[in-house]
N, C-alpha and C positions, 0 to 999 in steps of 0.2 A: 504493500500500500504506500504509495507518494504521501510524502509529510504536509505538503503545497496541498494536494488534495482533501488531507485529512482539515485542516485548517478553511478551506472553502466550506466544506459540510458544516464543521462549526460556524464560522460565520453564518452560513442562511439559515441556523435553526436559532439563530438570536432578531431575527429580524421580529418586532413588536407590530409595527405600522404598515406592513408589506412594503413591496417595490416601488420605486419611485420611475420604475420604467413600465411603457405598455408591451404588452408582447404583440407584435407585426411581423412580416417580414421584411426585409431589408430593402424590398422591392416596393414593399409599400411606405417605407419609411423614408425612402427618393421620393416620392412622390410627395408626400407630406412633405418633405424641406424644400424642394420646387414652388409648392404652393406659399409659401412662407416667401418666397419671393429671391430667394438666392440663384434662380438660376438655374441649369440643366442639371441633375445630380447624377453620376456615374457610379457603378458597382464595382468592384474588382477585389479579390481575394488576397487576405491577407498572411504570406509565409509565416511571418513570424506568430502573429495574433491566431493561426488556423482556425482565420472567420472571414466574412464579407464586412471590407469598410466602403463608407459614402463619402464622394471625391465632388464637391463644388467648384471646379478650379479652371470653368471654362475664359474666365477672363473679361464675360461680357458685364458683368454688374460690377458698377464700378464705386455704387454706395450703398451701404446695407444700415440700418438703425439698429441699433441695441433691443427693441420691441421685436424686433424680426428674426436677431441672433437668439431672443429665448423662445420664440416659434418655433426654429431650428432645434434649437437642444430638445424641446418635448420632444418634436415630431421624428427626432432622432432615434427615439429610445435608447437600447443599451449599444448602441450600433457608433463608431468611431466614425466622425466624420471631418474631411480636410477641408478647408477653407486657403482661399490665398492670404499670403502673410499678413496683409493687412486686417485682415478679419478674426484669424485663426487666435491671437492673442483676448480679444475677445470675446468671442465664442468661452474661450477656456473657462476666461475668468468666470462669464456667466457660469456655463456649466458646473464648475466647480462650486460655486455660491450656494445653487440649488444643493445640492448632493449635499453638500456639507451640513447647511439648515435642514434635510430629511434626516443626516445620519442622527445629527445631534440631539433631534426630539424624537428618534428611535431610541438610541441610548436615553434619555430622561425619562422615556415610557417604563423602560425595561425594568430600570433604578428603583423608579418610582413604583411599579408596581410589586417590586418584595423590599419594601421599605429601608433604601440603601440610599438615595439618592444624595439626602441632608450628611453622607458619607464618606462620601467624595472628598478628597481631601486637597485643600489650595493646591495649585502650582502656578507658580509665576515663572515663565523663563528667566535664566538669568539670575535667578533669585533665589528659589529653591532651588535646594541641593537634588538631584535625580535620584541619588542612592535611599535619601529619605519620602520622597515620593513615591518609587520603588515598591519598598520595603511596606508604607502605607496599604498601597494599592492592592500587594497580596495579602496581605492582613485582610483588610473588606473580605477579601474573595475567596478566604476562608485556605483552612490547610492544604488542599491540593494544589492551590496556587502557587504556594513557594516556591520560589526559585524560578518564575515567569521569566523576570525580568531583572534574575542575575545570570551574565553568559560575556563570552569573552568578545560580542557582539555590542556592551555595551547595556545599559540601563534603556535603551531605547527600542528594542529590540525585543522579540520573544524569542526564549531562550530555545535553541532546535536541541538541545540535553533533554531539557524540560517538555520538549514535545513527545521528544521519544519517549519517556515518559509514563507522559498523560494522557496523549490524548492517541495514541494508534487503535484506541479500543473506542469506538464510539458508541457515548451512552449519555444522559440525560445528564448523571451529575458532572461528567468532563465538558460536557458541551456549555452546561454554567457557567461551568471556574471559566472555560474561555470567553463566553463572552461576556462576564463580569469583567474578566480583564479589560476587556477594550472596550465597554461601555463608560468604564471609569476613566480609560485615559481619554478617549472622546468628550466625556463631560467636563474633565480637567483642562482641558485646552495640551494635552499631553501626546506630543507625538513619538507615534509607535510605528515600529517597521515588523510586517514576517520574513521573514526567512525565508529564500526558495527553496524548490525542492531539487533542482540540480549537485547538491553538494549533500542533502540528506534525503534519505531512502533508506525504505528496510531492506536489510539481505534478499536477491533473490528477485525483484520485482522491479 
């Protein structure tokens, strides 16, 4: 079993709020950002991504409004879509805005429904020390968390020791401690990185 994989399962059994993507197909979701006013939308497969992304980059729109660039990101859904340079910073920011404000009142939902939220414990960048943030964070999250987020990766980081672990066996209460984990750092303003699965793997697979 891939460690990257196991960590995907857990993230979408912590989802509270559902998806903040519609499910279309990629064909209909050119059509949607077309409508939106960007332009011809193009398909074509993506090597590394082993998916279909959407290519606005005929060159003939030569201004697009910010009301238009989040018509685009819905009509998007979970689908990568390129923009010429002028745009594509953008786009991102938008993008990224929305996701952020869903994930965040996901994790507040999640907190907040087994009485953890008021839990959460400050972090300021800069300011707090990460080791005591850390150390905070698996405390909430209770004894199977320890050791999350010590690893030679850094405090920032979930620990791929600790995955191996915890979490190759999926069940209810692994699936918690994980995403208490990263609801806490999400609510904290606390950024957290996974680990791929390139460099960790169980024997065999």
């Amino acid at each position: 079993m891939k460690i990257l994989g196991a960590l995907l399962i857990f993230a979408s059994q912590s989802a509270a709020l559902g998806t903040p993507f519609e499910g279309v197909s990629p064909e209909a979701a050119a059509e949607r950002i077309s409508a939106c006013g960007l332009g011809h939308v193009t398909l074509k497969y993506d090597e590394l991504l082993q998916s279909k992304t959407l290519s606005a980059l005929d060159g003939k729109v030569e201004t697009v409004t910010d009301e238009q660039l989040s018509c685009a990101d819905i009509a998007a859904s979970y689908y990568n879509l390129e923009l010429s340079a002028p745009f594509q910073a953008r786009y991102n920011a938008i993008r990224q805005g929305r996701l952020n404000a869903h994930f965040l009142a996901e994790a507040r939902a999640w907190l907040s429904e087994r009485r953890m939220l008021d839990q959460v414990p400050h972090y300021e960048e800069g300011v707090t020390p990460d080791a005591d943030f850390a150390e905070a964070a698996e405390r909430i999250c209770g004894p199977q968390a320890k050791g999350a987020l010590h690893s030679d990766y850094g405090f920032h980081a979930i620990g791929p020791d600790w995955v191996l672990r915890r979490l190759t066996l999926v069940n209810k209460s692994n699936s918690d401690t994980f995403a208490c984990i990263l609801n806490v750092a999400r609510v904290a303003g606390y950024e957290l990185h996974l680990i791929g699965n390139a460099a960790f793997s169980d024997e065999g697979n």
